[in-house]
NUMAR-240257 format. One line per field, with one value per residue (C-alpha): residue in three letters; x, y, z; residue number from 1. Coordinates in nm, 4 decimals. Example, Ala and Ser with C-alpha at 12.3 -4.5 7.8 and 13.67 -1.06 7.14 Angstrom:
<sites>
type c(ALA,SER)
east c(1.2300,1.3670)
north c(-0.4500,-0.1060)
up c(0.7800,0.7140)
seq c(1,2)
</sites>
This chain:
<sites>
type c(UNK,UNK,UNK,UNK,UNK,UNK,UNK,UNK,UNK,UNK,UNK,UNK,UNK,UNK,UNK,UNK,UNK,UNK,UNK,UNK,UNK,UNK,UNK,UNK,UNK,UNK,UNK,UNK,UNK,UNK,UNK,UNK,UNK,UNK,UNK,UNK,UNK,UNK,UNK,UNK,UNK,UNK,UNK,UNK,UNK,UNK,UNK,UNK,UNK,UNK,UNK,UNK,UNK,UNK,UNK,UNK,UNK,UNK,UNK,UNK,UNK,UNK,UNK,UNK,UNK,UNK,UNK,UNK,UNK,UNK,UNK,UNK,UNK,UNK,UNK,UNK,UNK,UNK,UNK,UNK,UNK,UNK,UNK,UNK,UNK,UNK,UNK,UNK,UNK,UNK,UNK,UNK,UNK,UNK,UNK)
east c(1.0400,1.1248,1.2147,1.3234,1.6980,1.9300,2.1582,1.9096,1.5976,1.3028,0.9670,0.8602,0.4798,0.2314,-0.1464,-0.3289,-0.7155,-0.7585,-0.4331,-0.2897,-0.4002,-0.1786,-0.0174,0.3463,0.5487,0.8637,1.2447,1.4744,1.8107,1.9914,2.3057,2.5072,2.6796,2.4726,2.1732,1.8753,1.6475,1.2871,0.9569,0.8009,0.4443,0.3818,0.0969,0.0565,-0.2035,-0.2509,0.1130,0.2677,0.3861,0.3927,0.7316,0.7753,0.6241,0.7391,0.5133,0.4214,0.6709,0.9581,1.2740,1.4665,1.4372,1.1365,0.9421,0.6102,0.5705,0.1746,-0.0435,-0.3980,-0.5936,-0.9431,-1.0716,-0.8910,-0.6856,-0.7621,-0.4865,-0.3520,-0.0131,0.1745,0.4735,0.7149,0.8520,1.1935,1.2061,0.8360,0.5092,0.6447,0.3978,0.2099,-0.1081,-0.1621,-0.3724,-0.2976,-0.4764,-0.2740,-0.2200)
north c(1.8025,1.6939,1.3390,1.2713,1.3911,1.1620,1.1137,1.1584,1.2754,1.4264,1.4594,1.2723,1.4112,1.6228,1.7422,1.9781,2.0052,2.2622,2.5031,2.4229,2.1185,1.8407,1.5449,1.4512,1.1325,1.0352,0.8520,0.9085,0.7243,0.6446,0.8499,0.5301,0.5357,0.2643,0.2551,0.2046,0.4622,0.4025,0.5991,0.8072,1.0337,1.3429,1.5872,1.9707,2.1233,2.5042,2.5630,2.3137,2.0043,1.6718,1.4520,1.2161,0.8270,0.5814,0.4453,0.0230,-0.0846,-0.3377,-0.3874,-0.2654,0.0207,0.2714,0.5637,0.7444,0.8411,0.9584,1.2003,1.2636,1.5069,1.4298,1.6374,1.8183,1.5836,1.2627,1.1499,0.8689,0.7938,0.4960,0.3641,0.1529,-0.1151,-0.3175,-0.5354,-0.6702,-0.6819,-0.3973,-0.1408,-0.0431,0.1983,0.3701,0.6398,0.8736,1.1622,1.4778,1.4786)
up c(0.1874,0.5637,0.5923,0.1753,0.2393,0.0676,-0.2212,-0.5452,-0.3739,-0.5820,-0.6607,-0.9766,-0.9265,-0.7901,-0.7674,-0.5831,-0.5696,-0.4365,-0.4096,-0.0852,-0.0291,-0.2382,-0.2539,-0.4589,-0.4290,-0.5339,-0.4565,-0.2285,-0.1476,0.1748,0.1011,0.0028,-0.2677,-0.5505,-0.3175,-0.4898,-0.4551,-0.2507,-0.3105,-0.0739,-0.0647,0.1434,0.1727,0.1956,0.4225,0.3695,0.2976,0.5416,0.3853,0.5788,0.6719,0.4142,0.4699,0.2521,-0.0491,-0.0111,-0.2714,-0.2148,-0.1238,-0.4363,-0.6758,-0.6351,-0.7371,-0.6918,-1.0837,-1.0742,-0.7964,-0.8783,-0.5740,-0.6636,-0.3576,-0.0197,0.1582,-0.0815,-0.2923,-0.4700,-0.5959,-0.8278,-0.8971,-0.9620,-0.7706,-0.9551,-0.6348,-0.6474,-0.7704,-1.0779,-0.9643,-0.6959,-0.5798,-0.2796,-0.1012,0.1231,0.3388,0.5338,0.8508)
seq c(1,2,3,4,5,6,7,8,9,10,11,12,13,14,15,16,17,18,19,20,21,22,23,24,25,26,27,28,29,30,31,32,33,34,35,36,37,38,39,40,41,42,43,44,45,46,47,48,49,50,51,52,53,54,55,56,57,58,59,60,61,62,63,64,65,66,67,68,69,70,71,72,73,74,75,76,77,78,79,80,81,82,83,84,85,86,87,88,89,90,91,92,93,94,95)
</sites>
């Protein structure tokens, strides 16, 4: 996925409603060495997938843990979020 490179990165989840068009989240790292990891969301449009944006969590250890597609192009994830509010929601759309 362009833009989650880094030590530890991976998707955690995914959906797709219909095939083709989806959305998956999940953590990526800086490269440093005991960085914590922070949680990103991209989207796929008819077989090309989107850079990765970051997810609104905090500052410290996160993840995108659940995708639900209920339709083309609309998409939410949630997390986790060790360095705020504990979890967070967010939607998201391709571009």
């Amino acid at each position: 996925v362009p833009g989650a490179a880094g030590r530890g990165a991976g998707i955690a989840a995914i959906s797709c409603s219909p095939a083709g068009y989806c959305g998956a989240g999940g953590s990526a790292g800086d490269g440093k060495r005991g960085s914590d990891g922070h949680a990103f969301v991209v989207t796929e449009r008819g077989g090309a997938w989107s850079a990765a944006r970051p997810a609104p969590a905090g500052d410290g250890d996160s993840a995108v843990t659940l995708m639900s597609c209920a339709s083309p192009l609309a998409c939410t994830a949630a997390g986790y979020d060790d360095g705020g509010s504990g979890i967070f929601v967010t939607s998201t759309a391709a571009r």
